[in-house]
N, CA, C and O atoms as a MOPAC input file, in Angstrom:
PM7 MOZYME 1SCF
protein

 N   -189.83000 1    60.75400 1  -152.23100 1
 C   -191.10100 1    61.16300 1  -151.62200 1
 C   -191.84400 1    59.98300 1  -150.99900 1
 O   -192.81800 1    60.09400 1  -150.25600 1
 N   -191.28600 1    58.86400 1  -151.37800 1
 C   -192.63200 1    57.59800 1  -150.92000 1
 C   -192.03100 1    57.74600 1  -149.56200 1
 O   -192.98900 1    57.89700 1  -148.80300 1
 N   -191.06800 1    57.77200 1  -148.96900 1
 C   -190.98900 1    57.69700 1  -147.45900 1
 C   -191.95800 1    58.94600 1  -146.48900 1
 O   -192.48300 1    58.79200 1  -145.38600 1
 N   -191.93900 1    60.14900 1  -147.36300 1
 C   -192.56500 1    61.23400 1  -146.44600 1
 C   -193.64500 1    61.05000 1  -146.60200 1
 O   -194.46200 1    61.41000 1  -145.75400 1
 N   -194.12900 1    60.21700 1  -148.11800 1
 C   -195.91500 1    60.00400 1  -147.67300 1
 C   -196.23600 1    58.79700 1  -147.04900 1
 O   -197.38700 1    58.37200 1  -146.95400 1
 N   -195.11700 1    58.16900 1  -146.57100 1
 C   -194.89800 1    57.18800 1  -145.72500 1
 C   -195.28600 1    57.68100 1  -144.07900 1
 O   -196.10300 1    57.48700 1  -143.17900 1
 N   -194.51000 1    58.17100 1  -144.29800 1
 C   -194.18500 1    58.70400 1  -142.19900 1
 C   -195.32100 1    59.52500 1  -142.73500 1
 O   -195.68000 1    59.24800 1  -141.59100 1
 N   -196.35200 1    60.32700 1  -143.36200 1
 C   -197.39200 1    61.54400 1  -143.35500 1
 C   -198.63300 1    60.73700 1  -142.95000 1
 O   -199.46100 1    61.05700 1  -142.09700 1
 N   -198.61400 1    59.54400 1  -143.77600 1
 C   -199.69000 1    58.39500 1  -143.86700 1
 C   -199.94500 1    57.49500 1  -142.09600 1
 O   -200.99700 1    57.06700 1  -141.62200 1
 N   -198.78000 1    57.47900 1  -141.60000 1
 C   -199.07600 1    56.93600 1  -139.99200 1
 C   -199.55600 1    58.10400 1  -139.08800 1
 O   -200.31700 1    58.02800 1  -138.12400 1
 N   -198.98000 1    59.14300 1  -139.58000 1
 C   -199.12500 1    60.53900 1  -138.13000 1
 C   -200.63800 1    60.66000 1  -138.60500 1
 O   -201.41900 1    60.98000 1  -137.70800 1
 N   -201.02100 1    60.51700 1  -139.49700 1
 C   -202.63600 1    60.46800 1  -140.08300 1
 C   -203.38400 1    59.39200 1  -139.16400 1
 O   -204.15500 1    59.55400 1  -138.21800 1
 N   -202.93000 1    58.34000 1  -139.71800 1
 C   -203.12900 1    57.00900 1  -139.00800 1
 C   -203.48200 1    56.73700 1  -137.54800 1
 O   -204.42700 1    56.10600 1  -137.07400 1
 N   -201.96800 1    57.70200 1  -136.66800 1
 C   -202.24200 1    57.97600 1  -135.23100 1
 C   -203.26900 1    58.96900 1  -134.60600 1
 O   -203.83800 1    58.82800 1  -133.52300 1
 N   -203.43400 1    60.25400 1  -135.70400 1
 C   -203.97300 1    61.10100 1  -135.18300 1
 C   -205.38800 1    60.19100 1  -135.67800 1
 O   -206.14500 1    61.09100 1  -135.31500 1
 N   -205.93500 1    59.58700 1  -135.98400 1
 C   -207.21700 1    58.78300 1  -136.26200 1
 C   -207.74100 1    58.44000 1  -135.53700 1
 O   -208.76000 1    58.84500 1  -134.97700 1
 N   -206.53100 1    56.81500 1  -135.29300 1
 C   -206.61800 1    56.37600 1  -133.89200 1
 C   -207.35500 1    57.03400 1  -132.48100 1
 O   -208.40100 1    56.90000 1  -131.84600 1
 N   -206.17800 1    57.78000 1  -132.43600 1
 C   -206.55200 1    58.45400 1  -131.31500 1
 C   -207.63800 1    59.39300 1  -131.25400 1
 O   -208.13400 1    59.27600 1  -130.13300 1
 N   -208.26400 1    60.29200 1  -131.93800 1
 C   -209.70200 1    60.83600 1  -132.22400 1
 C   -210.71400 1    59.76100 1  -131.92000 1
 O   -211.79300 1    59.93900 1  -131.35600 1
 N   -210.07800 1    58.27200 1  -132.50300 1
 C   -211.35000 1    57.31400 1  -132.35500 1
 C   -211.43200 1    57.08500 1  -131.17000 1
 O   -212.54900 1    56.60100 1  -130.98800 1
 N   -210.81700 1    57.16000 1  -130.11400 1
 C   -210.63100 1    56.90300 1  -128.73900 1
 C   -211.73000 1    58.19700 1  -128.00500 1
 O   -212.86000 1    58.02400 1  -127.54800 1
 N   -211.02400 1    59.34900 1  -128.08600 1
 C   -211.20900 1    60.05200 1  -128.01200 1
 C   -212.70700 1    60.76900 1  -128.59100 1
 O   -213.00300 1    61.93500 1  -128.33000 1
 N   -213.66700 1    59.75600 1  -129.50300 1
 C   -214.81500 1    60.46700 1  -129.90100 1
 C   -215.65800 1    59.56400 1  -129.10700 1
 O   -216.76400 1    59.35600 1  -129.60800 1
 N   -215.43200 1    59.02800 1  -128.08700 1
 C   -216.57500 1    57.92500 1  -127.08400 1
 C   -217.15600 1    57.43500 1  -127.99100 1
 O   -218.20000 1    58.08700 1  -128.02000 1
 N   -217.20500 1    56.64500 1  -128.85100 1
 C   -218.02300 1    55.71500 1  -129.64100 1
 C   -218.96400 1    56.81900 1  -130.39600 1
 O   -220.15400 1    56.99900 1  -130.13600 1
 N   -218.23700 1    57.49300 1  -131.34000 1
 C   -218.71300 1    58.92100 1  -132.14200 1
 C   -219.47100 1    59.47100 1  -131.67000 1
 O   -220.31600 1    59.91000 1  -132.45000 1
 N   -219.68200 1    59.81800 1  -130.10800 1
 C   -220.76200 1    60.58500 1  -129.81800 1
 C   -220.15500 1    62.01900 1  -130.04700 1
 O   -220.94200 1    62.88200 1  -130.43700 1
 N   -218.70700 1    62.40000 1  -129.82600 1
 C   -218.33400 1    63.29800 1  -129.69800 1
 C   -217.96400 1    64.52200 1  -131.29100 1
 O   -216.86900 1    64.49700 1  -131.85200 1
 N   -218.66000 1    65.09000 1  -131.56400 1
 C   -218.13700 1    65.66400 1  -133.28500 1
 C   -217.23200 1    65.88600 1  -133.62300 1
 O   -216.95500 1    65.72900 1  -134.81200 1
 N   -216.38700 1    66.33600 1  -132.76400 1
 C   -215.15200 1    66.73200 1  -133.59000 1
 C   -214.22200 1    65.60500 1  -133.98100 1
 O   -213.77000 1    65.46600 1  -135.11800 1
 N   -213.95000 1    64.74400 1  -132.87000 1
 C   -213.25300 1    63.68000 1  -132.90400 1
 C   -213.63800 1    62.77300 1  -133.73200 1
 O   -212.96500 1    62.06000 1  -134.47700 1
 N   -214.78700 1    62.83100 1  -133.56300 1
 C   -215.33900 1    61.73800 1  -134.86800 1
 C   -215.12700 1    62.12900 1  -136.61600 1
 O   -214.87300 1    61.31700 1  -137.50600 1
 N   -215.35800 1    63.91200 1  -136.78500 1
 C   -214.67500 1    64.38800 1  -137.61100 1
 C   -213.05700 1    63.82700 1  -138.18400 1
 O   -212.73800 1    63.38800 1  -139.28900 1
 N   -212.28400 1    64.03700 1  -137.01600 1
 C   -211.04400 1    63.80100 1  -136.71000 1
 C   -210.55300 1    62.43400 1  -137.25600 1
 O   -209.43600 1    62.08700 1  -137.63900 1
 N   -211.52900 1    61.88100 1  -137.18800 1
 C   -211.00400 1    60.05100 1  -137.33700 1
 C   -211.99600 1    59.76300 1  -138.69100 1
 O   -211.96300 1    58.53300 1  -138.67500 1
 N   -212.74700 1    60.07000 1  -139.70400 1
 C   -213.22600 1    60.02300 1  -140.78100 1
 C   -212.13700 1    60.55000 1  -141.64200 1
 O   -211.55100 1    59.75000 1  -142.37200 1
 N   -211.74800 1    61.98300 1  -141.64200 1
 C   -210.14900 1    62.66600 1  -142.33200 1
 C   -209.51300 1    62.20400 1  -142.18200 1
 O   -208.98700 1    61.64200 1  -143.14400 1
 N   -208.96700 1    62.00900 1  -140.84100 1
 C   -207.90900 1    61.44100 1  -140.63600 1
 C   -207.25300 1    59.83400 1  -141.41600 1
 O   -206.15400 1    59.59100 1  -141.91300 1
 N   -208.45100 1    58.99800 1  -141.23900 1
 C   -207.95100 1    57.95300 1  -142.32200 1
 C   -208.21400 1    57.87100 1  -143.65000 1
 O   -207.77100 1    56.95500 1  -144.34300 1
 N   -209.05500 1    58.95600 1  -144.16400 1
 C   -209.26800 1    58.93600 1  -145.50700 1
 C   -207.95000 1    59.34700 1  -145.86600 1
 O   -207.33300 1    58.68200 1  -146.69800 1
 N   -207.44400 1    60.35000 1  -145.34900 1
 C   -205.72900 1    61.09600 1  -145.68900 1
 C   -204.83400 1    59.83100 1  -145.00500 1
 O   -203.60500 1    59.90300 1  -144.99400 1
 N   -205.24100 1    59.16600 1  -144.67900 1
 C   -204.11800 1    57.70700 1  -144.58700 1
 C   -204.09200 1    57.00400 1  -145.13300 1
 O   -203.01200 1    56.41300 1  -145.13700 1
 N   -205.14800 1    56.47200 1  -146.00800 1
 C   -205.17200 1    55.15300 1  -146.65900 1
 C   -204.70200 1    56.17700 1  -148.52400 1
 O   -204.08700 1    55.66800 1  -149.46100 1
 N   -205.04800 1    57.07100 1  -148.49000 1
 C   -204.38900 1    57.60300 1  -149.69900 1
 C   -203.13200 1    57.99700 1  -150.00100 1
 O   -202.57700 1    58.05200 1  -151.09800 1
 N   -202.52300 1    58.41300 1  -148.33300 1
 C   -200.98400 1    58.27000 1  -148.56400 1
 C   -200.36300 1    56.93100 1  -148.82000 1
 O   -199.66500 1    56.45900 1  -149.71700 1
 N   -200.90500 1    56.47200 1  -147.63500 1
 C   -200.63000 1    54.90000 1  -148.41900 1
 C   -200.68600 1    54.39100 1  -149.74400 1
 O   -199.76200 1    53.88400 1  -150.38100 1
 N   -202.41800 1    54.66500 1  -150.26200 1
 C   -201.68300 1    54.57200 1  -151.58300 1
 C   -200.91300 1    55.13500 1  -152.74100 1
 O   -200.84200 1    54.79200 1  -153.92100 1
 N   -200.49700 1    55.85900 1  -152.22300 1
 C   -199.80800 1    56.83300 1  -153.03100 1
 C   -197.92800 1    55.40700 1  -152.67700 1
 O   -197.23000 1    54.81400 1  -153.49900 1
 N   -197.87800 1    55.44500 1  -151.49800 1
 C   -196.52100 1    54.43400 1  -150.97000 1
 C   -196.93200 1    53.27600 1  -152.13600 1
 O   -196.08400 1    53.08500 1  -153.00800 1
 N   -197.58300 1    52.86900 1  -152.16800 1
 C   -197.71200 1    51.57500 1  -152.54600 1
 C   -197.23100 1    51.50000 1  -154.24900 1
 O   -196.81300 1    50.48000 1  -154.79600 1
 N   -197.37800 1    52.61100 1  -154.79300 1
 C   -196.79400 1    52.53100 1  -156.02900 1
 C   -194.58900 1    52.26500 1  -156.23400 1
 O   -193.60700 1    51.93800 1  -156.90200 1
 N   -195.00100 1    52.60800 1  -155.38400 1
 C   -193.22400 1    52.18500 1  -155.63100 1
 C   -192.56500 1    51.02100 1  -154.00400 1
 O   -191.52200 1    50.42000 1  -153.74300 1
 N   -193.45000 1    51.16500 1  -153.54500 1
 C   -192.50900 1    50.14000 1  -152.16100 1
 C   -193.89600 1    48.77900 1  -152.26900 1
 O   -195.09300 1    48.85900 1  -152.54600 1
 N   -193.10100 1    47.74700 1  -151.94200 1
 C   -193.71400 1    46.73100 1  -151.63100 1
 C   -194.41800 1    46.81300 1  -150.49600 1
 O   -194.12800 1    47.52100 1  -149.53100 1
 N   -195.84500 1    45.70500 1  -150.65300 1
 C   -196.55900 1    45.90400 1  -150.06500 1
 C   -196.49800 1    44.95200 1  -148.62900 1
 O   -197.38700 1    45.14700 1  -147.79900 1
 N   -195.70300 1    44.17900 1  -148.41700 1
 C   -195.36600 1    44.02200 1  -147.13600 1
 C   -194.44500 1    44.84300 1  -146.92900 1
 O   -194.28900 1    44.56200 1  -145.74100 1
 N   -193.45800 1    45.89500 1  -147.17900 1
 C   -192.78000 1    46.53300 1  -146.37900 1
 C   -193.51600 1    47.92900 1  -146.39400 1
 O   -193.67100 1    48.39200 1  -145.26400 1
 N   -193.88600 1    48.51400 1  -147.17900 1
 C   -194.45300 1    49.28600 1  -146.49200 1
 C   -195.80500 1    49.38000 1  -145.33100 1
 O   -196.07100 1    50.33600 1  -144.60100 1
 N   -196.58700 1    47.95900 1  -145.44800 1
 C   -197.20000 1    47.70500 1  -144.10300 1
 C   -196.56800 1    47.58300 1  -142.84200 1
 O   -197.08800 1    47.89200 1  -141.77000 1
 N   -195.27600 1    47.06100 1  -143.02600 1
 C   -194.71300 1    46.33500 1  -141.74700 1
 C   -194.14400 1    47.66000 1  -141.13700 1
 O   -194.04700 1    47.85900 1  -139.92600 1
 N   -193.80500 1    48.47800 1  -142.04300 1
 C   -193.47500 1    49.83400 1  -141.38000 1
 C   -194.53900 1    50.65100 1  -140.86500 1
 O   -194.37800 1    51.63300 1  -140.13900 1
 N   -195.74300 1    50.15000 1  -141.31900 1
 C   -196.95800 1    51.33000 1  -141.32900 1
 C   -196.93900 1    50.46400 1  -139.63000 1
 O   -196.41700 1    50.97000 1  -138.63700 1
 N   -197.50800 1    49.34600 1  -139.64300 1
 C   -197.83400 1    48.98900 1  -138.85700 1
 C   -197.16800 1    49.13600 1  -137.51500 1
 O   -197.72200 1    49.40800 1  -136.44900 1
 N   -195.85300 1    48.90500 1  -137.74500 1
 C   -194.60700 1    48.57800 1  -136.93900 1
 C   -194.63600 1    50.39900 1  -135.81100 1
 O   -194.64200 1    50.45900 1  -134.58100 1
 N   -194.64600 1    51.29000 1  -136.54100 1
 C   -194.47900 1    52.62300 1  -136.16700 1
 C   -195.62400 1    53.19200 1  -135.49200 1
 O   -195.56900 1    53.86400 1  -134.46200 1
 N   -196.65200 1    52.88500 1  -136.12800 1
 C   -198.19800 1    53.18100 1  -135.94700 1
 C   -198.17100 1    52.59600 1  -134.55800 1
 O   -198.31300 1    53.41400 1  -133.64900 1
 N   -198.00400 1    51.24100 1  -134.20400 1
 C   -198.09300 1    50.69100 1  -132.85200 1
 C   -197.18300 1    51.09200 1  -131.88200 1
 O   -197.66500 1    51.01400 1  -130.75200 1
 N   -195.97200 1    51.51500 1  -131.92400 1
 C   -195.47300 1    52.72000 1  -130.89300 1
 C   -195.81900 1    54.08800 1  -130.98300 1
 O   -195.58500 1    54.74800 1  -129.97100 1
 N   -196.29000 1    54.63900 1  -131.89200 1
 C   -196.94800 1    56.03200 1  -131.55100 1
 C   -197.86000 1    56.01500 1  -131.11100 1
 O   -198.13400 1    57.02300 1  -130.45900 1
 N   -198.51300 1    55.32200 1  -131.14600 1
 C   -200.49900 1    55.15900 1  -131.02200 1
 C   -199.72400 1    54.67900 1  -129.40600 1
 O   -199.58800 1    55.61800 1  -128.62100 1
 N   -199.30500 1    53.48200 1  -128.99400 1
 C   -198.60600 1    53.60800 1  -127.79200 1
 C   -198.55300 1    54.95600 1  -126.67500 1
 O   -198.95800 1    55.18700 1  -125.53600 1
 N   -198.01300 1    55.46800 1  -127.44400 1
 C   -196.83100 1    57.03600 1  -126.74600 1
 C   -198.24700 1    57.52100 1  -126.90300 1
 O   -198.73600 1    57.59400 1  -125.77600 1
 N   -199.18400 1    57.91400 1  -127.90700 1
 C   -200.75300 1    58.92400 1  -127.39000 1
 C   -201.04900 1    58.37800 1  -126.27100 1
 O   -201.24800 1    58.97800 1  -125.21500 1
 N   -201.10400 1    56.81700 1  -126.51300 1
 C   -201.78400 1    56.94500 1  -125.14100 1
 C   -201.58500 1    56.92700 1  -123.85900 1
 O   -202.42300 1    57.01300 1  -122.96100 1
 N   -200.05700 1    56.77400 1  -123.76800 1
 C   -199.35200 1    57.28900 1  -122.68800 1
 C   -199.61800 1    58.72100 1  -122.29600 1
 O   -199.94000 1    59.23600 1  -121.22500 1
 N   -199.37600 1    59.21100 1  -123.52800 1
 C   -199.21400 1    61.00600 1  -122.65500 1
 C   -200.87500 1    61.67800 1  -122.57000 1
 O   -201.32400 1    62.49800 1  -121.77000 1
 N   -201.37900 1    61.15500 1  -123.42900 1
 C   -202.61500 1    61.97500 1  -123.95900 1
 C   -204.24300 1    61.10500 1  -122.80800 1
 O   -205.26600 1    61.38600 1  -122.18400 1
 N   -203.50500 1    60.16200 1  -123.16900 1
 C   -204.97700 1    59.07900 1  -122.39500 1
 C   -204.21400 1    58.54500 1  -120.79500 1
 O   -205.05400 1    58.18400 1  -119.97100 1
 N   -203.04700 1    58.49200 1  -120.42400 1
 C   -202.62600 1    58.07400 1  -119.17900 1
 C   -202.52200 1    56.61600 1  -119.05400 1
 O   -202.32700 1    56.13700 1  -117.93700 1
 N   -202.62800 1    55.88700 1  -120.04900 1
 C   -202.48800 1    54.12800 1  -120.42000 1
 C   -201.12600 1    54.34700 1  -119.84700 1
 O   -200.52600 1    55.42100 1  -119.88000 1
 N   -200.67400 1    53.19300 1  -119.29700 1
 C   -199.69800 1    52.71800 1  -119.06700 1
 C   -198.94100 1    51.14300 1  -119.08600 1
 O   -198.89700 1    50.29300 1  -118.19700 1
 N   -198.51300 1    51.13900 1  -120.13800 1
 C   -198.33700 1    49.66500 1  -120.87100 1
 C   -197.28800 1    49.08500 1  -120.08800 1
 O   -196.23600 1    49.68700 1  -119.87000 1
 N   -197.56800 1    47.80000 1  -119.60600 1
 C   -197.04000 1    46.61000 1  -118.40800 1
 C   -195.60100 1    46.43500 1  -119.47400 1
 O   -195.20900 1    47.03300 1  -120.47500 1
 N   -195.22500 1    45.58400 1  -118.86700 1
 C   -193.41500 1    44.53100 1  -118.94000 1
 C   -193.77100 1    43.85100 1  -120.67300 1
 O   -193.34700 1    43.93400 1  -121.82500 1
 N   -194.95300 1    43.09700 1  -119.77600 1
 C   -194.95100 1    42.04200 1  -121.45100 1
 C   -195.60100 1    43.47800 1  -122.57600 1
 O   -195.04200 1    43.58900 1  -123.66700 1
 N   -196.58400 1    44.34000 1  -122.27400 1
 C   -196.63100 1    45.15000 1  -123.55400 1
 C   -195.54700 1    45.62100 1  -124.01800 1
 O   -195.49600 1    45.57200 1  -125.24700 1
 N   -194.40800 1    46.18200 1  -123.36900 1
 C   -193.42700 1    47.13200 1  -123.96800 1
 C   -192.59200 1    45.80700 1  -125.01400 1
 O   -192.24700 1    45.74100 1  -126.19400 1
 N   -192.53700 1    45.02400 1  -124.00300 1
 C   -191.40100 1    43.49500 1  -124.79400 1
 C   -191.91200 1    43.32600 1  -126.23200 1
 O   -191.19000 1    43.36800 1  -127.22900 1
 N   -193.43500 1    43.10200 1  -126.22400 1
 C   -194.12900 1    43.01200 1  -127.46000 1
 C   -193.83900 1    44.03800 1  -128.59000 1
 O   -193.40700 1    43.69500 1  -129.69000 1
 N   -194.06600 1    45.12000 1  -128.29400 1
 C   -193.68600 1    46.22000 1  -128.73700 1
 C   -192.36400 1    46.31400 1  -129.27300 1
 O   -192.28900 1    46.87200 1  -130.36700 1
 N   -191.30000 1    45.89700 1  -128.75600 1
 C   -189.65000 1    46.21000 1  -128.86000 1
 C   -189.94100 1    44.78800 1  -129.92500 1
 O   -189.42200 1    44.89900 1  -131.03500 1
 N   -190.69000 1    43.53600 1  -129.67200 1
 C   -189.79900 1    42.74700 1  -130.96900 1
 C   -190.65000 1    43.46700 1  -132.29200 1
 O   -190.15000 1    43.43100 1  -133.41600 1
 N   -191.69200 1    43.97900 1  -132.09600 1
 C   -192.33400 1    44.37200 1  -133.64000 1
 C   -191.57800 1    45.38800 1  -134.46000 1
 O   -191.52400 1    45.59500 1  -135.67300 1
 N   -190.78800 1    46.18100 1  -132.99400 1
 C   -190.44900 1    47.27100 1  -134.07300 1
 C   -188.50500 1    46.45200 1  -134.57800 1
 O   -187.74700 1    46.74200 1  -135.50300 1
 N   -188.40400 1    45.64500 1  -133.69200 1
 C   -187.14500 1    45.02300 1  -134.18300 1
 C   -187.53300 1    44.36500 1  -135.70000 1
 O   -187.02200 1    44.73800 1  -136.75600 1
 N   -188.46500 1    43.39600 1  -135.57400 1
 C   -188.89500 1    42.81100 1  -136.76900 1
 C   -188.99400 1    43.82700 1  -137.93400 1
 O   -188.98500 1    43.35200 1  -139.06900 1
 N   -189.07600 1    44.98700 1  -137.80600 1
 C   -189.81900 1    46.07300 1  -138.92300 1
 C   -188.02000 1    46.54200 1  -139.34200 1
 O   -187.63800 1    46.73100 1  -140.49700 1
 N   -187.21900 1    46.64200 1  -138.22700 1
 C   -185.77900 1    46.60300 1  -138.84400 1
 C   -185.28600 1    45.76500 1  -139.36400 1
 O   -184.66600 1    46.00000 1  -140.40100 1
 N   -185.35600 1    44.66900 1  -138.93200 1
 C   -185.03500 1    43.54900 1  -139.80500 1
 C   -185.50000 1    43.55200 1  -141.30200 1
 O   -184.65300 1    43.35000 1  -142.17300 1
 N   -186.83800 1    43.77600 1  -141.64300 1
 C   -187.14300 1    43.58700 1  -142.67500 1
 C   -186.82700 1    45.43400 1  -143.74600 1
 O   -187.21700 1    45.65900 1  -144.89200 1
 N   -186.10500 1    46.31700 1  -142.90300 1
 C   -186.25600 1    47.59800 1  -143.44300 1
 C   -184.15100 1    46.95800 1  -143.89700 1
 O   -183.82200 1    46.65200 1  -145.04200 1
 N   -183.60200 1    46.94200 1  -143.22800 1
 C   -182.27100 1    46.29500 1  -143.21400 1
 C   -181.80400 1    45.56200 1  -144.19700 1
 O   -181.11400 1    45.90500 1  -145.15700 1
 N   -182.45100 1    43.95700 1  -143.74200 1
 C   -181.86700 1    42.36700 1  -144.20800 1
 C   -182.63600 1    42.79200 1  -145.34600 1
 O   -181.87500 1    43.59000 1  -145.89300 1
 N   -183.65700 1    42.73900 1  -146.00800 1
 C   -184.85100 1    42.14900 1  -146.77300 1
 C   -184.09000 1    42.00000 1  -147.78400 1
 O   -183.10500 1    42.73600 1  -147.84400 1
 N   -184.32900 1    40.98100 1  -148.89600 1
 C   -183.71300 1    41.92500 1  -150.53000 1
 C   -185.39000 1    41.42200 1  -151.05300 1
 O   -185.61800 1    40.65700 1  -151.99000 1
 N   -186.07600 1    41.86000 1  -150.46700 1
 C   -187.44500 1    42.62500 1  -151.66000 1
 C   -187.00600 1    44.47500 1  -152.26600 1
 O   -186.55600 1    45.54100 1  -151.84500 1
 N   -187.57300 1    43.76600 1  -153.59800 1
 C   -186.84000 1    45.39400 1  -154.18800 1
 C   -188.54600 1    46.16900 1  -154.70600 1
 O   -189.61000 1    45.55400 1  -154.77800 1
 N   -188.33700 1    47.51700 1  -154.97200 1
 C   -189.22400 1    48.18400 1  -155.06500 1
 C   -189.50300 1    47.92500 1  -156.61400 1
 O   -188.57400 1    47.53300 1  -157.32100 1
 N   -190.48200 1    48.09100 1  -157.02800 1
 C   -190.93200 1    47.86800 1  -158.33200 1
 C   -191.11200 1    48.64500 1  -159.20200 1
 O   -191.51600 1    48.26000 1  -160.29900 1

């Protein structure tokens, strides 16, 4: 289960994000709704992860994933369109997040 409240804890995370975008600097209610839930139900999946996965790997994944989805919203949803050097940036973080999901020998506790 720590992986699904893993991946449950970022789509939380993204859908946050993006509400926060999306609530113009909380003027807007719902969105601002949207992004108060939204990370309260993230930082508790998280901690719910944190009891059995280490706490740099399950950040580096939170993080690692979170920054290409939140990406992709705002591609499709907001019309951002991320240059040469953003995507490059992007491709080594999520390489780095394999590396350390792969190579690592940190063990779960």
């Amino acid at each position: 289960m720590t992986f699904v409240y893993l991946i449950m804890a970022i789509v939380a995370e993204v859908i946050a994000t993006s509400a926060l975008k999306a609530s113009e600097g909380f003027t807007r209610p719902l969105p601002s709704v949207l992004v108060v839930v939204g990370y309260g139900v993230a930082f508790y999946l998280l901690s719910l992860v944190l009891r059995t996965l280490p706490v740099g790997i399950a950040y580096a994944i939170w993080a690692g994933l979170g920054i290409v989805l939140v990406t992709l919203m705002g591609v499709f949803a907001f019309g951002e369109k991320p240059d040469l050097p953003a995507v490059v940036g992007i491709s080594l973080i999520v390489a780095g997040v394999v590396v350390l999901q792969v190579f690592s020998k940190m063990s779960v506790h």
